[in-house]
C-alpha positions, 0 to 999 in steps of 0.5 A: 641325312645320316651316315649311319647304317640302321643295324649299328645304330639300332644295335648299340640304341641303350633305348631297345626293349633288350637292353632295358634292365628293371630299377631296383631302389638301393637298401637304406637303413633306417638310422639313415632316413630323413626325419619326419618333420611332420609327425615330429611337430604333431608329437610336440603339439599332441604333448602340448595339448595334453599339458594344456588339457592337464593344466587346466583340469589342475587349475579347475580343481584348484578352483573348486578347492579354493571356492569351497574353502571361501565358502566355509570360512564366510560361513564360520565368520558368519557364525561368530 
């Protein structure tokens, strides 16, 4: 078996609850983090929903504008 006597191997055991030291996380600077990939590509698709949203309160102004100035030139062709 083994050659070794139990207090020499026990003692030098980097696994015995004396030796066990408690992890503590080095300090990372936030400069130094990785990027958040994710809320990186939810920032683009909520800025381009509200492009979209804009546009197409833009584009259905538009369209009202445009109707109601057709409508009044019918009327005044009309009229003449």
């Amino acid at each position: 078996m083994s050659s070794h006597s139990s207090n020499a191997s026990s003692a030098n055991d980097p696994r015995q609850p004396t030796a066990a030291r408690r992890y503590v996380a080095p300090a990372v600077s936030p400069q130094d983090l990785p990027v958040d990939y994710s809320g990186f590509i939810a920032v683009i698709f909520g800025v381009a929903g509200m492009m979209f949203r804009v546009l197409q309160v833009v584009l259905l102004a538009c369209s009202h504008i445009l109707r109601a100035i057709a409508s009044e030139h019918e009327e005044s062709r009309e009229r003449s």
